[in-house]
Structure formats: C-alpha cells, structure tokens
FIKOLZA-1660 file (N, C-alpha, C; in steps of 0.1 Angstrom, whole numbers, plus 5000, padded with zeros to 4 digits):
% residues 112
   i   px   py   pz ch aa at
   1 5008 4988 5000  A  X  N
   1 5000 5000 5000  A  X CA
   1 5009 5013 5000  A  X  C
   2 5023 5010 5009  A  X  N
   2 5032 5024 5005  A  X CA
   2 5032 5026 4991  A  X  C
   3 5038 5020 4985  A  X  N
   3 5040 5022 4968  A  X CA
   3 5027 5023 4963  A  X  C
   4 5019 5020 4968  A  X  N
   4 5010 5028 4959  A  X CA
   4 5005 5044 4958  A  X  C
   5 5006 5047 4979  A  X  N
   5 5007 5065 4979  A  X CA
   5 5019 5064 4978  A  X  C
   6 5030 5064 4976  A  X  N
   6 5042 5071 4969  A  X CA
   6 5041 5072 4957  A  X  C
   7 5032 5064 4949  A  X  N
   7 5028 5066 4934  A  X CA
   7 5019 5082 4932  A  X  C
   8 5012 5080 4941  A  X  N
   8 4997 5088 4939  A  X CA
   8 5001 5099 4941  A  X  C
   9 5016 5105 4949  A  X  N
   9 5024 5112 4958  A  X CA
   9 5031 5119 4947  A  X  C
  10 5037 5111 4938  A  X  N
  10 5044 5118 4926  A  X CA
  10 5035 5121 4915  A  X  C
  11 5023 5114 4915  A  X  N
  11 5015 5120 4906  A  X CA
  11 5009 5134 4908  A  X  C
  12 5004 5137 4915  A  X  N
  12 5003 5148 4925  A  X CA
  12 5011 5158 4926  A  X  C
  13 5022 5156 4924  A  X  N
  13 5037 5167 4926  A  X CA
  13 5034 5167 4913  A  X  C
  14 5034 5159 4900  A  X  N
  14 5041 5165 4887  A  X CA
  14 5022 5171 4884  A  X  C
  15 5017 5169 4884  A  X  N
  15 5003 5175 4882  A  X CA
  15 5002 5192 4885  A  X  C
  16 5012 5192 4895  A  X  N
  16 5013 5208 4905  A  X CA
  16 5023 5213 4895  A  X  C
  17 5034 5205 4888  A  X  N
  17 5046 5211 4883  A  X CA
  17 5040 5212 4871  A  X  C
  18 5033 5207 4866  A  X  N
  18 5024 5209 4849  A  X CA
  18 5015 5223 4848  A  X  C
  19 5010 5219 4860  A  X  N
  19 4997 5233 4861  A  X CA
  19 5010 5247 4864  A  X  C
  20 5014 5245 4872  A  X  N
  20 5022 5256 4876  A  X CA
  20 5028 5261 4860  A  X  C
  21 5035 5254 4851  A  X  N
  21 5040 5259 4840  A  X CA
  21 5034 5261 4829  A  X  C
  22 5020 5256 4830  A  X  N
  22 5006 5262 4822  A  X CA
  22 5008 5277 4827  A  X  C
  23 5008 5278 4837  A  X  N
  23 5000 5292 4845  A  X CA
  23 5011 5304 4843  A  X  C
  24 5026 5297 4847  A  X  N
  24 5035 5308 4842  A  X CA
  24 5037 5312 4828  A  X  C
  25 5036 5301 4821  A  X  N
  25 5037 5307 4804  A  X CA
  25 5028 5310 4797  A  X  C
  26 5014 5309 4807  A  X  N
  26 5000 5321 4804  A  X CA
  26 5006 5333 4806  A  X  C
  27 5013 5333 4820  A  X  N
  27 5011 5351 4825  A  X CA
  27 5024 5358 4814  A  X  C
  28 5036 5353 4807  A  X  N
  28 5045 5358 4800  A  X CA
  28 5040 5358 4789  A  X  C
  29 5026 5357 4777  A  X  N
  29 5026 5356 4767  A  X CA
  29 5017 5370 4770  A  X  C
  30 5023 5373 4755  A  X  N
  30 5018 5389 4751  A  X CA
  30 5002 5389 4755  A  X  C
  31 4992 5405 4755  A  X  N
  31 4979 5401 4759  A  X CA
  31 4972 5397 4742  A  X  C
  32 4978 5407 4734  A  X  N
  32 4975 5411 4723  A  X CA
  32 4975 5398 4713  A  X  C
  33 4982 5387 4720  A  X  N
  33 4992 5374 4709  A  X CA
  33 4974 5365 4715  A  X  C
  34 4969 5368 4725  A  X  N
  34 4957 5360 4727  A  X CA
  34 4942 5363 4721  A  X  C
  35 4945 5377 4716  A  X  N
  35 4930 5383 4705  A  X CA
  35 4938 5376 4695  A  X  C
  36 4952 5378 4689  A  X  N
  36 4956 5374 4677  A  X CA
  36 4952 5363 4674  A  X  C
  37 4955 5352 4683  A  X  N
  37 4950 5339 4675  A  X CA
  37 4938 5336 4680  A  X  C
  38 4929 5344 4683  A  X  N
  38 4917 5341 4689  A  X CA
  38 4910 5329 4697  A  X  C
  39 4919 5333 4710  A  X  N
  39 4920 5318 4720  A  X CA
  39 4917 5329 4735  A  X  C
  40 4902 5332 4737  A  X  N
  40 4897 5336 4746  A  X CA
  40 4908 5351 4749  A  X  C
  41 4907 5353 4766  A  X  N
  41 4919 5361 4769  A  X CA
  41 4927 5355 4778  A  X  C
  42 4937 5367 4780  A  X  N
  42 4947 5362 4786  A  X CA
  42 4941 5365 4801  A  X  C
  43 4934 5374 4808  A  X  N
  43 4929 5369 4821  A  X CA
  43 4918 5359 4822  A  X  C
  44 4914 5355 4810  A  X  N
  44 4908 5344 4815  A  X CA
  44 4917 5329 4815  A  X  C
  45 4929 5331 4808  A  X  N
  45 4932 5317 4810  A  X CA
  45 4942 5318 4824  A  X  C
  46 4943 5333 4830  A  X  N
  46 4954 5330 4841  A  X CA
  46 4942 5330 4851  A  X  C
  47 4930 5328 4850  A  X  N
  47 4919 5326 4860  A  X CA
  47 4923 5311 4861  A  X  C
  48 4916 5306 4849  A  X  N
  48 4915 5294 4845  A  X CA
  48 4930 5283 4851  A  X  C
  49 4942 5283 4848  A  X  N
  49 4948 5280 4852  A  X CA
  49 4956 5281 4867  A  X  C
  50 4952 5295 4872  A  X  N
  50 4955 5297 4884  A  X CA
  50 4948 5292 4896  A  X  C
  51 4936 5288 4889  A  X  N
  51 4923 5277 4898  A  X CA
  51 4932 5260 4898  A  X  C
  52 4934 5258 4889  A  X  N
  52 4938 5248 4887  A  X CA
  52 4947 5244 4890  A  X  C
  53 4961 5251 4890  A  X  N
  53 4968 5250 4898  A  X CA
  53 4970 5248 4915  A  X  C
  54 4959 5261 4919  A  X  N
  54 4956 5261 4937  A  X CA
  54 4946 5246 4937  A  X  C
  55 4934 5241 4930  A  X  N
  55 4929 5232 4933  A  X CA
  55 4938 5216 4932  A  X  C
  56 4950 5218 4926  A  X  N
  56 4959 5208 4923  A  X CA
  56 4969 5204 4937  A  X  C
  57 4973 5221 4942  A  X  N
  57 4979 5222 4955  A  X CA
  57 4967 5217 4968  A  X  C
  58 4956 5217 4970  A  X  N
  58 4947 5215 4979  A  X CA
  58 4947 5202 4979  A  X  C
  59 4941 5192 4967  A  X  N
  59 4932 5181 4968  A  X CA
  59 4937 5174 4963  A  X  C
  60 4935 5159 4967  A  X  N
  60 4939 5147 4962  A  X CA
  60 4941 5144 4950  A  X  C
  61 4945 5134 4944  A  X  N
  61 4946 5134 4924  A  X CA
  61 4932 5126 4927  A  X  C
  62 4927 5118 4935  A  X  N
  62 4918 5107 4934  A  X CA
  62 4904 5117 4935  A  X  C
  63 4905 5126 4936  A  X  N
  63 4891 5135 4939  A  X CA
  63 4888 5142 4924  A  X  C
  64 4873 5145 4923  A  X  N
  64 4874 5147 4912  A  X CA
  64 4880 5162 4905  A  X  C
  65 4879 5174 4912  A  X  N
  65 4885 5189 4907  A  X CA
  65 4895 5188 4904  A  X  C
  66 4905 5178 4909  A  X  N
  66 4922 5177 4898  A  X CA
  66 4921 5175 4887  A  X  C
  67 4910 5167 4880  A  X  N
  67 4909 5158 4870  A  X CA
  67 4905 5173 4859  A  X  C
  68 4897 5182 4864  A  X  N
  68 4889 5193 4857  A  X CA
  68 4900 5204 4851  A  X  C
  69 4910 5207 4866  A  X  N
  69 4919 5219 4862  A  X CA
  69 4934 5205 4853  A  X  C
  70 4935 5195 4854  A  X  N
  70 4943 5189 4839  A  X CA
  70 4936 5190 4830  A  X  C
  71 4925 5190 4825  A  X  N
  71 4918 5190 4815  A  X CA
  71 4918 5207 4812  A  X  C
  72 4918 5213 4821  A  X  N
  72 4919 5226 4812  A  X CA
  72 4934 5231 4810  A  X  C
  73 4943 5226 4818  A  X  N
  73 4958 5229 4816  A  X CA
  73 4964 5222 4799  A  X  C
  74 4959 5209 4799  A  X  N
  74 4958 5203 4787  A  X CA
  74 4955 5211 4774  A  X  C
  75 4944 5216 4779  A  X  N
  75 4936 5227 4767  A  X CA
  75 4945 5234 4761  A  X  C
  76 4949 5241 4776  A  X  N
  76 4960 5253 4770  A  X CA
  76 4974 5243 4766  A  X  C
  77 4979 5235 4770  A  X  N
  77 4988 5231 4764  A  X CA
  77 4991 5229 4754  A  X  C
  78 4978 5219 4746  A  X  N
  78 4980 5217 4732  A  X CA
  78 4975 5224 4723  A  X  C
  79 4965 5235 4725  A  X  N
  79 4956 5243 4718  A  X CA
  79 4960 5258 4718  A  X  C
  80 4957 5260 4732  A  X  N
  80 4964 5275 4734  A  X CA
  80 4980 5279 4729  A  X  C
  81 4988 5269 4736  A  X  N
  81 5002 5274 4735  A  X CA
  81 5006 5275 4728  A  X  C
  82 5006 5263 4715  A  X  N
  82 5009 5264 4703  A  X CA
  82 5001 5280 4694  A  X  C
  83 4994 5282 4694  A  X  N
  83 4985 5293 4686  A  X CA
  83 4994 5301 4694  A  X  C
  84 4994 5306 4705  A  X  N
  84 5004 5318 4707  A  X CA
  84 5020 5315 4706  A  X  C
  85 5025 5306 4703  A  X  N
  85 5036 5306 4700  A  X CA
  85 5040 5311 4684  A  X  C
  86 5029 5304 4678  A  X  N
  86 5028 5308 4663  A  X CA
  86 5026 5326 4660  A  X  C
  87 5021 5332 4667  A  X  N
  87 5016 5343 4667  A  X CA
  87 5031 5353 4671  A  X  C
  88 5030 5347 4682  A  X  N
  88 5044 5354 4687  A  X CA
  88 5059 5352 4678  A  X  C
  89 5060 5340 4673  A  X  N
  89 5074 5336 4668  A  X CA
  89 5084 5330 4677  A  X  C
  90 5074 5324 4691  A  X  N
  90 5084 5319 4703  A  X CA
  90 5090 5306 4700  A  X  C
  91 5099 5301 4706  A  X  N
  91 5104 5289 4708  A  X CA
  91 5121 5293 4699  A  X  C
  92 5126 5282 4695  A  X  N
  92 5142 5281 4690  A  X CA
  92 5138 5289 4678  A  X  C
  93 5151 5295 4675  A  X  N
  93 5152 5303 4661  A  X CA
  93 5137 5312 4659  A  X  C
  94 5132 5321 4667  A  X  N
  94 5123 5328 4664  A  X CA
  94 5109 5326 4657  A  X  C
  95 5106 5311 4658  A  X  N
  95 5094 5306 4649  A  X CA
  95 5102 5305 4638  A  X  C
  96 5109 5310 4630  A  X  N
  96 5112 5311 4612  A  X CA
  96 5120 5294 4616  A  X  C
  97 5115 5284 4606  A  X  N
  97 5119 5270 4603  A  X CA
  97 5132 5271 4592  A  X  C
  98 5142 5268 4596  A  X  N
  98 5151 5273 4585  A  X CA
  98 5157 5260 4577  A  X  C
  99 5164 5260 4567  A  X  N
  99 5166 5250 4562  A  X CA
  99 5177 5246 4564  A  X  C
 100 5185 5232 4558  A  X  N
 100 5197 5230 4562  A  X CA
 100 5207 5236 4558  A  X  C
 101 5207 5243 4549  A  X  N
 101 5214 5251 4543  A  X CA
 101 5216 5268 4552  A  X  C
 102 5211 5270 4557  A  X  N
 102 5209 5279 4565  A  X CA
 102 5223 5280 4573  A  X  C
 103 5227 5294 4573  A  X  N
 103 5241 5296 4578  A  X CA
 103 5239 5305 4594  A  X  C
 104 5246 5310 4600  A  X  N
 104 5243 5316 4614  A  X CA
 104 5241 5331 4609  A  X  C
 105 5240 5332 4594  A  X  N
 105 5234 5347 4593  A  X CA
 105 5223 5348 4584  A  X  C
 106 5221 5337 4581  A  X  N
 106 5209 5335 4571  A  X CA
 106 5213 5325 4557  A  X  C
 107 5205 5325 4549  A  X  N
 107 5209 5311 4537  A  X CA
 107 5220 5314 4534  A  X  C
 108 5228 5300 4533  A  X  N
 108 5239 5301 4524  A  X CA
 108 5236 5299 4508  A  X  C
 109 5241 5305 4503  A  X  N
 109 5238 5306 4485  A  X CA
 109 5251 5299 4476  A  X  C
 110 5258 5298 4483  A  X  N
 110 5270 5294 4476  A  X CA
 110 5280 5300 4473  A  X  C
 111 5279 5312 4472  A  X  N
 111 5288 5322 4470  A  X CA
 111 5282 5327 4455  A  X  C
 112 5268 5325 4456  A  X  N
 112 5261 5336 4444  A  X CA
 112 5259 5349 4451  A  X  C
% end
C-alpha cells in the first residue's frame, strides 16, 4: 500500500509542476498574441489556470476537481500554446523553420 501512495504522491507533485508551468507561460505571453489567435483572453486563461493549479495544491489526484483543472491545463497546452507561439514567433530560432542550408546569418547561397 506504501508504493502505491508514493505513486499517487508523485502524481500529485508532477500535476502541481504541469499546472504551475501552464499558469506561468499564460502570464508571459503577450495580451494582444491571445486576440491574435483568437483563443479567449489572457485573464481568462490565468483565472482558469491559476484555479487549477491552487485546486491541484489542495486536493487529492483521486478526487474529482484535479481531473477538471488537467483537462483545462491540457487545453491550454496543446491548443492555446501552440497558437500563441505561432503568433508570437516563440520557441528556438524565432518561429522562422530554416533550412539545412541555413548559415548563422541566414541562407547560404554558395557564394552567388
């Protein structure tokens, strides 16, 4: 029965560390990047996630309100983030996908 709350125990921790990093890279994205891709607002998703987070820190994983605020951290993870990442230009090399050819100042051409 220990291993199974020391299971339930790390589920619980990484649940808190998921929501927590929902909630922080809500509050750093532009407000304007969340009309852009037309994904609600940005105080609503730091409502939304900041619930979920505190309800993550209170209550059991086996109760049901943890299950509600992952499902909306989820939301924002695979729906929201992306759309404001695209918007913004965030992540490695500034959103622009470059090719292999691509030099540390921009395309190499060959020497055309």
């Amino acid at each position: 029965m220990q291993g199974f709350a020391n299971f339930m125990w790390l589920l619980s921790l990484a649940l808190i560390v998921f929501s927590g990093f929902a909630l922080i890279d809500a509050a750093v994205r532009r407000e304007d990047a969340y009309r852009a891709a037309d994904k609600k607002t940005k105080p609503f998703w730091l409502i939304i996630l900041g619930l979920a987070f505190i309800v993550n820190l209170i209550f059991n994983i086996l109760s049901f309100l943890p299950i509600i605020g992952l499902v909306a951290t989820i939301v924002y993870m695979v729906d929201v983030r992306p759309a404001l990442r695209q918007i913004t230009g965030g992540g490695r090399g500034g959103g622009r996908r470059g090719s292999s050819s691509d030099g540390p100042y921009g395309p190499y051409n060959g020497g055309r």
